[in-house]
GUVEXTOR-59094 format. One record per residue (C-alpha): residue number from 1; residue in three letters; x, z, y. Coordinates in steps of 0.25 Angstrom, whole numbers, plus 5000, padded with zeros to 4 digits. Example, Ala and Ser with C-alpha at 12.3 -4.5 7.8 and 13.67 -1.06 7.14 Angstrom:
BEGIN
<rec pos="1" code="ALA" X="5049" Z="5031" Y="4982"/>
<rec pos="2" code="SER" X="5055" Z="5029" Y="4996"/>
END
This chain:
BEGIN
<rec pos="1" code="UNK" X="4901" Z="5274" Y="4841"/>
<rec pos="2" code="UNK" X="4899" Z="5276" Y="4856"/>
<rec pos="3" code="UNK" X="4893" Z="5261" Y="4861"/>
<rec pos="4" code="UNK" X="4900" Z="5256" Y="4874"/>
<rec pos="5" code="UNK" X="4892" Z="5247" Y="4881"/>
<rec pos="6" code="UNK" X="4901" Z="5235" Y="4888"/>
<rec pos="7" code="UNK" X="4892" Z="5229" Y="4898"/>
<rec pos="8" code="UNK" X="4902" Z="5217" Y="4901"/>
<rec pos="9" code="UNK" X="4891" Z="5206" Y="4898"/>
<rec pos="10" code="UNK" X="4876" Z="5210" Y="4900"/>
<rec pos="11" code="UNK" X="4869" Z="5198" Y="4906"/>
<rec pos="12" code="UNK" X="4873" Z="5182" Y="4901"/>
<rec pos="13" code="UNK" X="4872" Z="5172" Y="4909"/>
<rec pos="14" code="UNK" X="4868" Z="5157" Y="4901"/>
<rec pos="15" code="UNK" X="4870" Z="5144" Y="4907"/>
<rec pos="16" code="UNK" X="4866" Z="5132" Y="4896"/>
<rec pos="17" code="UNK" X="4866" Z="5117" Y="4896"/>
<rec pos="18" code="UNK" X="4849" Z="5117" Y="4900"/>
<rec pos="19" code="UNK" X="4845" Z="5113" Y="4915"/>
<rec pos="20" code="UNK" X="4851" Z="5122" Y="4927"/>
<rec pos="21" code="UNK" X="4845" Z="5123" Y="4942"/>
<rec pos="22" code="UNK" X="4860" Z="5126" Y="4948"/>
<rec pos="23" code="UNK" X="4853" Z="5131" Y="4961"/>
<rec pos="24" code="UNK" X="4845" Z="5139" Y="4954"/>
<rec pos="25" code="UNK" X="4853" Z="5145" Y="4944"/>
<rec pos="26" code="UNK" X="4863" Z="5150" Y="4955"/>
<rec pos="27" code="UNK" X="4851" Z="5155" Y="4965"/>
<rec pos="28" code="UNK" X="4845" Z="5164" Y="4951"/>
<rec pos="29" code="UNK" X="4859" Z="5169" Y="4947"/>
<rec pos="30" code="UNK" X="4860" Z="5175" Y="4961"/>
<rec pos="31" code="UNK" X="4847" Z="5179" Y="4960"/>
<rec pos="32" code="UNK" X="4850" Z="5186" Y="4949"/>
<rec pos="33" code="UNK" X="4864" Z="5192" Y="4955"/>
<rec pos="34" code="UNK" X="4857" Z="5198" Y="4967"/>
<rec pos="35" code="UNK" X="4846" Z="5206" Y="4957"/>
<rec pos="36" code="UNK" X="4857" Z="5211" Y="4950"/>
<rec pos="37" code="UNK" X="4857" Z="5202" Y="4937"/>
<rec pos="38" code="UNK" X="4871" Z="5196" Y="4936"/>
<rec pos="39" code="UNK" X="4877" Z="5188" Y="4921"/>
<rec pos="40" code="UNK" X="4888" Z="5195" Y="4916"/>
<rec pos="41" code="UNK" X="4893" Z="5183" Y="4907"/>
<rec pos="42" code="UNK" X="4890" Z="5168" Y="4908"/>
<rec pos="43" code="UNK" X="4888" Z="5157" Y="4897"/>
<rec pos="44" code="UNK" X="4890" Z="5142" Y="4900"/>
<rec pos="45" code="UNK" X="4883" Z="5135" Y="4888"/>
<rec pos="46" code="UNK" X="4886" Z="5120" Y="4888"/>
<rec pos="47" code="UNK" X="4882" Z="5113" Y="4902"/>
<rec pos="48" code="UNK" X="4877" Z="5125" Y="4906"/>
<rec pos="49" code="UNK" X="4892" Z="5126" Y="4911"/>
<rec pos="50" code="UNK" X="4889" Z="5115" Y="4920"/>
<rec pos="51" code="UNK" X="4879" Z="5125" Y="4926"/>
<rec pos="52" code="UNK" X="4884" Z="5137" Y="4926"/>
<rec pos="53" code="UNK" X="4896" Z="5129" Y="4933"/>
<rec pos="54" code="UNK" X="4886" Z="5124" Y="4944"/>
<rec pos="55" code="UNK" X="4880" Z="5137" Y="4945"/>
<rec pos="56" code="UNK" X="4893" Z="5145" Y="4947"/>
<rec pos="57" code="UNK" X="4893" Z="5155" Y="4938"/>
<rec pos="58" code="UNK" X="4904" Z="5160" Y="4930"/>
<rec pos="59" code="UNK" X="4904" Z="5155" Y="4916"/>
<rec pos="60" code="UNK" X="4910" Z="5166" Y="4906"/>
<rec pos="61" code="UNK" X="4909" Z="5158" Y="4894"/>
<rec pos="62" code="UNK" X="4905" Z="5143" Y="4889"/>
<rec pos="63" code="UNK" X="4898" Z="5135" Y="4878"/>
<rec pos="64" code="UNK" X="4895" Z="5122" Y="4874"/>
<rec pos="65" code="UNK" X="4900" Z="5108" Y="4870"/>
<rec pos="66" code="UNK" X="4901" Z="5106" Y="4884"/>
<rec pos="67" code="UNK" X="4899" Z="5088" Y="4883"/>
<rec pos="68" code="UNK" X="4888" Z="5090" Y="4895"/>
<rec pos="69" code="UNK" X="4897" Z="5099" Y="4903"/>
<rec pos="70" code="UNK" X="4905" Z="5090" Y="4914"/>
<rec pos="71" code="UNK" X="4920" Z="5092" Y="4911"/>
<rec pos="72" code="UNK" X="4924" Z="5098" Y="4925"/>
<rec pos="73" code="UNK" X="4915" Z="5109" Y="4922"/>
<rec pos="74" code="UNK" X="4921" Z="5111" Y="4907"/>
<rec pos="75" code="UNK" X="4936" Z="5109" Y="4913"/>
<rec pos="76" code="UNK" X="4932" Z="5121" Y="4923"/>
<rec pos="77" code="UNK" X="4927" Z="5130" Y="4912"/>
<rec pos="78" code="UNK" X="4935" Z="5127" Y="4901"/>
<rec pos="79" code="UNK" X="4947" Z="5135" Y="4897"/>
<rec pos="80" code="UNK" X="4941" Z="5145" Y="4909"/>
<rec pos="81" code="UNK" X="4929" Z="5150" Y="4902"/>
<rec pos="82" code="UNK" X="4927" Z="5154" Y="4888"/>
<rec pos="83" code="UNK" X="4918" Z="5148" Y="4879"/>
<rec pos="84" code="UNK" X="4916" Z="5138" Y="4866"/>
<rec pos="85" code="UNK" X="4912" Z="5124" Y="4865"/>
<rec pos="86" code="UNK" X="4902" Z="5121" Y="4853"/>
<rec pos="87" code="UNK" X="4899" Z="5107" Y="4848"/>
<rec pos="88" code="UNK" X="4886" Z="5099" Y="4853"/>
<rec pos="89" code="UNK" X="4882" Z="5099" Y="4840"/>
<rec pos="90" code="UNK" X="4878" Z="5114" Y="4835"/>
<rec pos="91" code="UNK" X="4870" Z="5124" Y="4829"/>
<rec pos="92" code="UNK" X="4865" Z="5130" Y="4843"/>
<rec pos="93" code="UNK" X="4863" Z="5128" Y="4855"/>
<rec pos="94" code="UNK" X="4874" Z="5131" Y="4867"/>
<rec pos="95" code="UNK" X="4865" Z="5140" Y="4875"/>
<rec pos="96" code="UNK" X="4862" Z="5147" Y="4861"/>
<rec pos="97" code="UNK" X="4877" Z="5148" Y="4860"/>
<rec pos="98" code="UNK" X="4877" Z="5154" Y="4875"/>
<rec pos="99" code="UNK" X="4866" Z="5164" Y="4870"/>
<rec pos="100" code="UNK" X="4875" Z="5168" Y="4859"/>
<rec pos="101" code="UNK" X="4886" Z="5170" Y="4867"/>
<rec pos="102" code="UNK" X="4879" Z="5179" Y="4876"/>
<rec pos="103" code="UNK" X="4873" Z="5188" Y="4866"/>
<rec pos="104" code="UNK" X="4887" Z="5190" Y="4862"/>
<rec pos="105" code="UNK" X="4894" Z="5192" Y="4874"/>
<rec pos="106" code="UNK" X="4882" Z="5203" Y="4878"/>
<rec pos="107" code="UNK" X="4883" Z="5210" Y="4865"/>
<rec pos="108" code="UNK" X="4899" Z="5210" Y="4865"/>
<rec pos="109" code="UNK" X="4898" Z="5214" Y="4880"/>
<rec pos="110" code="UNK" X="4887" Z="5227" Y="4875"/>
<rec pos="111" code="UNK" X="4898" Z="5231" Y="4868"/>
<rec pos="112" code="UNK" X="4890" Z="5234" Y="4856"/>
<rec pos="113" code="UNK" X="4900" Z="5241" Y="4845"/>
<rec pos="114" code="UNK" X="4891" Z="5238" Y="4831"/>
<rec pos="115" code="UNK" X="4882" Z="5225" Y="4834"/>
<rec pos="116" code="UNK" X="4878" Z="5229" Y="4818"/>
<rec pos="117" code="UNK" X="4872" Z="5243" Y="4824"/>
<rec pos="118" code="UNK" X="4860" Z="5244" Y="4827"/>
<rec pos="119" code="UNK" X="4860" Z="5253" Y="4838"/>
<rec pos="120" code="UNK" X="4869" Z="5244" Y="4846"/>
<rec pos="121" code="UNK" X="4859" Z="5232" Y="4845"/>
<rec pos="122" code="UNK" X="4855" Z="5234" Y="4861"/>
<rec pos="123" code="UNK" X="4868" Z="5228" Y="4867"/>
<rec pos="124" code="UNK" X="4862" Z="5220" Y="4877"/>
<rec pos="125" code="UNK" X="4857" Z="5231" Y="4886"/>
<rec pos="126" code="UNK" X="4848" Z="5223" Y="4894"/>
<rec pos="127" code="UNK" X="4859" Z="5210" Y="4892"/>
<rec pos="128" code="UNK" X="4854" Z="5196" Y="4896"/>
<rec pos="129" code="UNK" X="4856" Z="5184" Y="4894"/>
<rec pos="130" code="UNK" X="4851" Z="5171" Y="4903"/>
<rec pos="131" code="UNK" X="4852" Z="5158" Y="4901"/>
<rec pos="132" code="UNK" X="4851" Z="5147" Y="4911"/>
<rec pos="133" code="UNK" X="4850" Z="5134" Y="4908"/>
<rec pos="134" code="UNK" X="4842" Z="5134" Y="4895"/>
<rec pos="135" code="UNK" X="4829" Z="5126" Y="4900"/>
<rec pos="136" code="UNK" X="4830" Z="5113" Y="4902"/>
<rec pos="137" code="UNK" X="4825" Z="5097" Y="4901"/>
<rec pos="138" code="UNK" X="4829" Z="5100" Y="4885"/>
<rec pos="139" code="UNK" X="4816" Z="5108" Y="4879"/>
<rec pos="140" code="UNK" X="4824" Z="5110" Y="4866"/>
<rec pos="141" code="UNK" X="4835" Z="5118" Y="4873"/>
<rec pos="142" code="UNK" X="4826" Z="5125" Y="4883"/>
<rec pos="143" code="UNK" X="4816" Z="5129" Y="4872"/>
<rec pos="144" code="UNK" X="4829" Z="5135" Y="4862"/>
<rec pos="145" code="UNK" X="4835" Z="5141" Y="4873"/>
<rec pos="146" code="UNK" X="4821" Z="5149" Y="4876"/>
<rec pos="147" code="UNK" X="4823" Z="5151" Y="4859"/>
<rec pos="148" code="UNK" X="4835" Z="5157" Y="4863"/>
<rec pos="149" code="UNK" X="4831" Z="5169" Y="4871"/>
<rec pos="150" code="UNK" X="4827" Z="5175" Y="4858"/>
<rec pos="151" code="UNK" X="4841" Z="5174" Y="4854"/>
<rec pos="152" code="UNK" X="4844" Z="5183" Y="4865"/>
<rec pos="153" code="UNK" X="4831" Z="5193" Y="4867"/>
<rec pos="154" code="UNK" X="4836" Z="5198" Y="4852"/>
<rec pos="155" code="UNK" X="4848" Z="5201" Y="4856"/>
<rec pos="156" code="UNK" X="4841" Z="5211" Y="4867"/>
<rec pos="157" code="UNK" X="4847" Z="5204" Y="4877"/>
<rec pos="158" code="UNK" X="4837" Z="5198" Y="4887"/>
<rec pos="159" code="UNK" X="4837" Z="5183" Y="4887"/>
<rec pos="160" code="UNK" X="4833" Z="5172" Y="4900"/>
<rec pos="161" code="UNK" X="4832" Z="5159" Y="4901"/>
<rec pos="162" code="UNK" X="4830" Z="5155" Y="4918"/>
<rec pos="163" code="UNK" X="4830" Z="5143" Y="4924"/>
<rec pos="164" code="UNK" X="4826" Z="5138" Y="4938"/>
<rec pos="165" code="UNK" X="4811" Z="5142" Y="4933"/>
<rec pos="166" code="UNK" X="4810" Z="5151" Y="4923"/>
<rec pos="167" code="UNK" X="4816" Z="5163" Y="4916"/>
<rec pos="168" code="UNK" X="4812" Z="5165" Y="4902"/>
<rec pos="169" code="UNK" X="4814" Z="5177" Y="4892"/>
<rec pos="170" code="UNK" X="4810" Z="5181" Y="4879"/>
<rec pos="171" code="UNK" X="4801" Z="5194" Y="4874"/>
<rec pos="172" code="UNK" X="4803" Z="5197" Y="4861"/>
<rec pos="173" code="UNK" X="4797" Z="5209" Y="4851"/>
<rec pos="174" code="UNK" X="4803" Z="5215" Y="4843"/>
<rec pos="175" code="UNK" X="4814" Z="5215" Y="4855"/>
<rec pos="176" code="UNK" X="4812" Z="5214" Y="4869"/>
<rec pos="177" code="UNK" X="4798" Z="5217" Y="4872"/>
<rec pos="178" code="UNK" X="4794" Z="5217" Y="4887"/>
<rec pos="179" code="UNK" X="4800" Z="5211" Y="4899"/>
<rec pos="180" code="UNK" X="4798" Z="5216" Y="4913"/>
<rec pos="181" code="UNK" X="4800" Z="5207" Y="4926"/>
<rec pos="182" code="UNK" X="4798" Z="5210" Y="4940"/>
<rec pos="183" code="UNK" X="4789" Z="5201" Y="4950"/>
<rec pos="184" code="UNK" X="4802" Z="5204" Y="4958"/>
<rec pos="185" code="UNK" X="4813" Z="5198" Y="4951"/>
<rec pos="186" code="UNK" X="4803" Z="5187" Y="4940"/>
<rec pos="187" code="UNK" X="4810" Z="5174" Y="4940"/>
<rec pos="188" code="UNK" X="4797" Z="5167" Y="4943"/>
<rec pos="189" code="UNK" X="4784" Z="5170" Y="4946"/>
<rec pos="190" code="UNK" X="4778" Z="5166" Y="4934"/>
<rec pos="191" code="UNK" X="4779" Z="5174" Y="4919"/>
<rec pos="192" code="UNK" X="4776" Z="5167" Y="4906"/>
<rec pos="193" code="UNK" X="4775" Z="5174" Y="4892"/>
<rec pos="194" code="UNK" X="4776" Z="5162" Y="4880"/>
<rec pos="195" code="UNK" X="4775" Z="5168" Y="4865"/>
<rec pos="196" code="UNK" X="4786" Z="5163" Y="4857"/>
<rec pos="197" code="UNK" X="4779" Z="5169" Y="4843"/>
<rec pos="198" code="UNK" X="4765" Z="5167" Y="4839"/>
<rec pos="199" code="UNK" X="4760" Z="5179" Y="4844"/>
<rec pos="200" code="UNK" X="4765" Z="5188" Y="4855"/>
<rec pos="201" code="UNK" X="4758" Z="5201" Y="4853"/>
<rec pos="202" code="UNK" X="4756" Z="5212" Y="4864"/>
<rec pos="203" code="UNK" X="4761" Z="5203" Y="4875"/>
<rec pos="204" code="UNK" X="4759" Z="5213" Y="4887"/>
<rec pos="205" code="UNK" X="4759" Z="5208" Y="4902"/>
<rec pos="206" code="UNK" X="4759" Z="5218" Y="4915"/>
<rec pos="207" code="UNK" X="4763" Z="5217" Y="4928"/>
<rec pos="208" code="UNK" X="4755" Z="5201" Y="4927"/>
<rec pos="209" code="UNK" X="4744" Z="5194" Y="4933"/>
<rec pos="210" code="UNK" X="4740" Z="5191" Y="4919"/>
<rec pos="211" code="UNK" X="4743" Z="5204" Y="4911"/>
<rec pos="212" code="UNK" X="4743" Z="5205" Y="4896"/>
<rec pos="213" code="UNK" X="4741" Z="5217" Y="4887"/>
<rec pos="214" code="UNK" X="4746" Z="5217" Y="4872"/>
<rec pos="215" code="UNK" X="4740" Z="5203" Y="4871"/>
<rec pos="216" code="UNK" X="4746" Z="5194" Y="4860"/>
<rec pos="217" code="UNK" X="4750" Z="5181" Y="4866"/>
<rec pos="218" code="UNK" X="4749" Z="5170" Y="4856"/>
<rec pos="219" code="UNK" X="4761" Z="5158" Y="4857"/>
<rec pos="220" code="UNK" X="4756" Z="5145" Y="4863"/>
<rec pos="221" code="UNK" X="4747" Z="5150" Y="4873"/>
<rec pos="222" code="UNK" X="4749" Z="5150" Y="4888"/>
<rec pos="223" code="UNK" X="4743" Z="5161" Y="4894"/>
<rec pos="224" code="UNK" X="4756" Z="5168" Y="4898"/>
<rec pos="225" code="UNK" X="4760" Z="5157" Y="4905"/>
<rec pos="226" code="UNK" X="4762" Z="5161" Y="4921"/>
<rec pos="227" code="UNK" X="4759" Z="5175" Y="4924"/>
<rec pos="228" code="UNK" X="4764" Z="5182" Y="4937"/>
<rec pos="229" code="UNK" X="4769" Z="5195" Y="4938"/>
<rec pos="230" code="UNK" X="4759" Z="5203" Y="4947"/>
<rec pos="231" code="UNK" X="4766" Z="5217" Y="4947"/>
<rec pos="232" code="UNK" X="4780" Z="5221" Y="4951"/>
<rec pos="233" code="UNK" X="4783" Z="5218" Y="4936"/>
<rec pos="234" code="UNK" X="4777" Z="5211" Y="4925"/>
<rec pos="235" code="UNK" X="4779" Z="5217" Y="4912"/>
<rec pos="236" code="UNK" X="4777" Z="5208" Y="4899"/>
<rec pos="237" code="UNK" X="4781" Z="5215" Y="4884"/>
<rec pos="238" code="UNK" X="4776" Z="5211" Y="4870"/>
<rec pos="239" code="UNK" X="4774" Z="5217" Y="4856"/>
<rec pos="240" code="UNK" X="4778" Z="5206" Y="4848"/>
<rec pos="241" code="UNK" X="4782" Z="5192" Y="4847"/>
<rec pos="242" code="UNK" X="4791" Z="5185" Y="4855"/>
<rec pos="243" code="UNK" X="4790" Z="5177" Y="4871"/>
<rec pos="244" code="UNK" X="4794" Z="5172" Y="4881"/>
<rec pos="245" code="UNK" X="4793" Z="5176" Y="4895"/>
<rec pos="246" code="UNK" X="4795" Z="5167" Y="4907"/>
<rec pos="247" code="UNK" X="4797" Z="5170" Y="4922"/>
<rec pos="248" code="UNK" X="4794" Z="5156" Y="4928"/>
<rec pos="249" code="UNK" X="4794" Z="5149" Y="4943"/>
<rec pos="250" code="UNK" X="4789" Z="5136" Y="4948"/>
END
Protein backbone atom coordinates (compact mmCIF):
# COMPACT_ATOMS: atom_id res chain seq x y z
CA UNK A 1 0.00 0.00 0.00
CA UNK A 2 1.38 3.42 -1.41
CA UNK A 3 2.02 5.64 2.01
CA UNK A 4 0.67 9.48 1.39
CA UNK A 5 2.41 11.68 3.55
CA UNK A 6 -0.16 14.66 4.68
CA UNK A 7 2.05 17.20 6.10
CA UNK A 8 -1.00 19.40 7.43
CA UNK A 9 0.49 19.35 11.22
CA UNK A 10 4.44 19.05 11.46
CA UNK A 11 5.61 21.49 14.38
CA UNK A 12 3.16 22.00 17.67
CA UNK A 13 3.17 24.81 19.53
CA UNK A 14 2.39 24.29 23.70
CA UNK A 15 1.29 26.86 25.91
CA UNK A 16 0.65 25.53 29.65
CA UNK A 17 -0.29 26.97 32.98
CA UNK A 18 3.77 27.46 34.26
CA UNK A 19 5.22 31.00 34.20
CA UNK A 20 5.26 33.02 30.85
CA UNK A 21 7.67 36.28 30.02
CA UNK A 22 4.77 37.69 27.54
CA UNK A 23 7.40 40.01 25.98
CA UNK A 24 9.60 37.38 25.46
CA UNK A 25 7.59 34.83 24.30
CA UNK A 26 6.18 37.11 21.37
CA UNK A 27 10.10 38.62 20.43
CA UNK A 28 11.30 34.41 20.21
CA UNK A 29 8.06 33.43 18.20
CA UNK A 30 9.27 36.07 15.71
CA UNK A 31 12.40 34.94 16.01
CA UNK A 32 11.51 31.83 15.17
CA UNK A 33 9.13 32.98 12.07
CA UNK A 34 12.03 35.19 10.49
CA UNK A 35 14.37 31.75 10.57
CA UNK A 36 11.94 29.86 9.01
CA UNK A 37 10.47 27.70 12.06
CA UNK A 38 6.57 28.50 12.10
CA UNK A 39 3.90 25.95 14.50
CA UNK A 40 1.64 24.54 12.32
CA UNK A 41 -1.04 23.77 15.30
CA UNK A 42 -1.39 25.27 18.78
CA UNK A 43 -2.51 23.90 22.06
CA UNK A 44 -3.75 26.18 25.08
CA UNK A 45 -3.43 23.74 28.21
CA UNK A 46 -5.33 25.42 31.06
CA UNK A 47 -4.05 29.08 31.98
CA UNK A 48 -1.73 28.65 29.47
CA UNK A 49 -4.90 30.08 27.43
CA UNK A 50 -4.42 33.29 29.44
CA UNK A 51 -1.01 33.35 27.80
CA UNK A 52 -1.31 32.33 24.50
CA UNK A 53 -4.29 35.10 24.69
CA UNK A 54 -1.73 37.71 25.81
CA UNK A 55 0.76 36.55 23.51
CA UNK A 56 -1.46 36.48 20.37
CA UNK A 57 -1.26 33.56 19.02
CA UNK A 58 -3.87 31.45 17.41
CA UNK A 59 -5.29 28.85 19.68
CA UNK A 60 -6.32 25.75 17.46
CA UNK A 61 -7.34 23.59 20.34
CA UNK A 62 -7.95 23.84 24.28
CA UNK A 63 -7.65 21.85 27.57
CA UNK A 64 -8.08 22.04 31.01
CA UNK A 65 -10.41 22.80 33.96
CA UNK A 66 -9.99 26.24 33.16
CA UNK A 67 -10.90 27.50 37.36
CA UNK A 68 -7.47 29.96 36.97
CA UNK A 69 -8.38 31.19 33.60
CA UNK A 70 -10.27 34.75 33.85
CA UNK A 71 -13.79 34.17 32.35
CA UNK A 72 -13.41 37.05 29.54
CA UNK A 73 -10.77 35.04 28.31
CA UNK A 74 -12.86 31.48 28.38
CA UNK A 75 -16.08 33.57 26.89
CA UNK A 76 -13.89 34.55 23.95
CA UNK A 77 -12.61 30.98 23.35
CA UNK A 78 -15.27 29.12 24.17
CA UNK A 79 -17.67 27.65 21.54
CA UNK A 80 -14.97 29.31 19.03
CA UNK A 81 -12.08 26.74 19.69
CA UNK A 82 -12.32 23.21 19.95
CA UNK A 83 -11.20 21.47 22.93
CA UNK A 84 -12.26 19.32 26.25
CA UNK A 85 -12.46 20.53 29.83
CA UNK A 86 -10.94 17.78 32.41
CA UNK A 87 -11.57 17.83 36.01
CA UNK A 88 -8.88 19.39 38.62
CA UNK A 89 -8.75 16.17 40.13
CA UNK A 90 -7.15 13.54 37.48
CA UNK A 91 -4.71 11.00 36.53
CA UNK A 92 -2.37 13.55 34.53
CA UNK A 93 -1.37 16.43 34.16
CA UNK A 94 -2.93 19.23 31.60
CA UNK A 95 0.38 19.78 29.85
CA UNK A 96 0.81 15.91 29.63
CA UNK A 97 -2.76 15.93 28.24
CA UNK A 98 -1.55 18.80 25.71
CA UNK A 99 1.53 16.45 24.89
CA UNK A 100 -0.81 13.70 24.07
CA UNK A 101 -2.90 15.61 22.03
CA UNK A 102 -0.02 16.76 19.88
CA UNK A 103 1.52 13.23 19.30
CA UNK A 104 -1.75 12.62 17.99
CA UNK A 105 -2.60 15.35 15.93
CA UNK A 106 1.14 14.95 14.26
CA UNK A 107 0.71 11.32 13.70
CA UNK A 108 -2.92 11.75 12.21
CA UNK A 109 -1.44 14.72 10.33
CA UNK A 110 1.54 11.98 8.93
CA UNK A 111 -1.00 10.23 7.43
CA UNK A 112 0.32 7.05 8.56
CA UNK A 113 -2.09 4.22 6.94
CA UNK A 114 -1.03 1.12 9.73
CA UNK A 115 0.33 2.78 13.11
CA UNK A 116 0.51 -1.38 13.88
CA UNK A 117 3.29 -1.59 10.73
CA UNK A 118 6.46 -1.32 11.38
CA UNK A 119 7.63 0.35 8.73
CA UNK A 120 5.33 3.28 9.11
CA UNK A 121 6.71 3.98 12.79
CA UNK A 122 8.91 7.33 11.29
CA UNK A 123 5.76 9.61 10.88
CA UNK A 124 7.15 12.40 12.47
CA UNK A 125 9.53 13.38 9.80
CA UNK A 126 11.45 15.69 11.77
CA UNK A 127 7.89 16.85 13.60
CA UNK A 128 8.23 18.87 17.01
CA UNK A 129 6.65 19.58 19.46
CA UNK A 130 7.43 22.83 22.05
CA UNK A 131 6.19 23.76 25.05
CA UNK A 132 6.18 27.15 26.71
CA UNK A 133 5.17 27.51 29.87
CA UNK A 134 6.30 24.43 31.49
CA UNK A 135 8.96 25.92 34.00
CA UNK A 136 7.97 27.74 36.70
CA UNK A 137 7.92 28.78 40.80
CA UNK A 138 6.21 24.91 41.07
CA UNK A 139 9.37 22.37 40.88
CA UNK A 140 7.04 19.68 40.93
CA UNK A 141 5.49 20.58 37.55
CA UNK A 142 8.67 21.98 36.16
CA UNK A 143 10.62 18.84 36.99
CA UNK A 144 7.34 16.31 35.28
CA UNK A 145 7.11 18.54 32.43
CA UNK A 146 11.17 17.91 31.71
CA UNK A 147 9.83 13.94 32.43
CA UNK A 148 7.69 14.54 29.84
CA UNK A 149 10.10 15.16 26.88
CA UNK A 150 10.66 11.42 26.97
CA UNK A 151 7.00 10.97 26.23
CA UNK A 152 7.83 12.87 23.18
CA UNK A 153 11.54 11.87 22.05
CA UNK A 154 9.90 8.12 21.69
CA UNK A 155 7.71 9.09 19.60
CA UNK A 156 10.61 10.50 17.09
CA UNK A 157 9.33 13.73 17.41
CA UNK A 158 11.87 16.18 18.76
CA UNK A 159 10.64 17.60 22.05
CA UNK A 160 11.50 21.59 23.67
CA UNK A 161 10.86 23.05 26.57
CA UNK A 162 12.01 27.21 26.23
CA UNK A 163 11.57 29.66 28.33
CA UNK A 164 12.97 33.21 28.68
CA UNK A 165 16.48 31.42 29.59
CA UNK A 166 16.66 28.29 28.57
CA UNK A 167 15.84 25.69 25.82
CA UNK A 168 15.86 22.05 27.05
CA UNK A 169 15.87 18.61 25.04
CA UNK A 170 16.38 15.22 25.63
CA UNK A 171 19.10 12.64 24.00
CA UNK A 172 17.94 9.30 24.05
CA UNK A 173 19.72 5.84 23.03
CA UNK A 174 18.29 3.64 21.77
CA UNK A 175 16.43 6.67 19.82
CA UNK A 176 17.58 9.94 18.96
CA UNK A 177 21.24 9.76 19.38
CA UNK A 178 23.12 13.19 18.44
CA UNK A 179 21.89 16.57 18.33
CA UNK A 180 23.80 19.39 16.30
CA UNK A 181 23.36 23.27 17.00
CA UNK A 182 24.81 26.04 15.32
CA UNK A 183 26.74 28.98 17.34
CA UNK A 184 24.60 30.79 14.86
CA UNK A 185 21.20 30.09 15.69
CA UNK A 186 21.99 28.56 20.03
CA UNK A 187 19.46 29.93 22.11
CA UNK A 188 22.11 30.89 24.68
CA UNK A 189 25.44 30.93 25.01
CA UNK A 190 25.93 28.50 27.37
CA UNK A 191 25.23 24.29 26.65
CA UNK A 192 24.72 21.89 29.60
CA UNK A 193 24.58 17.88 29.19
CA UNK A 194 22.75 16.34 32.60
CA UNK A 195 22.66 12.41 32.75
CA UNK A 196 19.05 11.34 33.48
CA UNK A 197 20.32 7.39 33.83
CA UNK A 198 23.30 6.28 36.08
CA UNK A 199 25.60 6.07 33.28
CA UNK A 200 25.75 7.69 30.08
CA UNK A 201 28.22 6.02 27.97
CA UNK A 202 30.18 7.23 25.02
CA UNK A 203 29.05 10.78 25.54
CA UNK A 204 30.89 12.59 22.54
CA UNK A 205 31.46 16.45 22.49
CA UNK A 206 32.89 18.41 19.33
CA UNK A 207 32.78 21.78 18.10
CA UNK A 208 33.34 22.66 22.25
CA UNK A 209 35.73 24.48 24.40
CA UNK A 210 35.58 21.45 26.60
CA UNK A 211 35.45 18.41 24.10
CA UNK A 212 34.58 15.08 25.08
CA UNK A 213 35.26 11.65 23.41
CA UNK A 214 33.44 8.46 24.09
CA UNK A 215 33.55 9.30 27.90
CA UNK A 216 30.97 7.84 30.17
CA UNK A 217 29.42 10.63 32.19
CA UNK A 218 28.13 9.48 35.38
CA UNK A 219 24.65 10.94 36.83
CA UNK A 220 25.05 13.70 39.67
CA UNK A 221 28.09 15.06 38.62
CA UNK A 222 28.55 18.68 37.25
CA UNK A 223 31.04 18.74 34.79
CA UNK A 224 28.97 19.37 31.80
CA UNK A 225 27.58 22.07 33.19
CA UNK A 226 28.38 25.49 30.96
CA UNK A 227 30.30 24.74 27.92
CA UNK A 228 30.45 27.11 24.78
CA UNK A 229 30.32 26.14 21.43
CA UNK A 230 33.77 27.16 19.94
CA UNK A 231 33.19 26.12 16.28
CA UNK A 232 30.60 26.92 13.75
CA UNK A 233 28.66 23.87 15.29
CA UNK A 234 28.92 21.98 18.21
CA UNK A 235 27.97 18.38 17.84
CA UNK A 236 27.01 16.35 21.06
CA UNK A 237 25.89 12.20 20.39
CA UNK A 238 25.71 9.41 22.90
CA UNK A 239 25.98 5.34 22.84
CA UNK A 240 23.64 4.89 25.43
CA UNK A 241 21.63 6.09 28.21
CA UNK A 242 19.64 8.97 28.44
CA UNK A 243 20.19 13.19 28.97
CA UNK A 244 19.40 16.26 28.88
CA UNK A 245 20.68 19.01 26.95
CA UNK A 246 20.43 22.54 27.80
CA UNK A 247 21.15 25.80 25.68
CA UNK A 248 21.04 28.50 28.60
CA UNK A 249 21.48 32.42 28.87
CA UNK A 250 21.94 34.77 31.79
Amino acid sequence: MEIIWNMAVRNVLIITGGSVDIEWAKGWLERQKRAGITYDYCIAADSGLVSADKIGVTVDYMLGDYDSVDEDVLAKYQGNVPGDRYPAEKDYTDTELAIKTALDKIKAGNGRNNPEDPGEQSAALHASVTVIGATGTRLDHTLANIGLLEQIEREGVDGYIVDAHNMIRMLIMPGKDMVKISSRGQFGGYVSCIALTPVVHGLTMKGFKYPLDNHDLLQGVSLCVSNEITDEDGEISLKEGKMLVLETQD
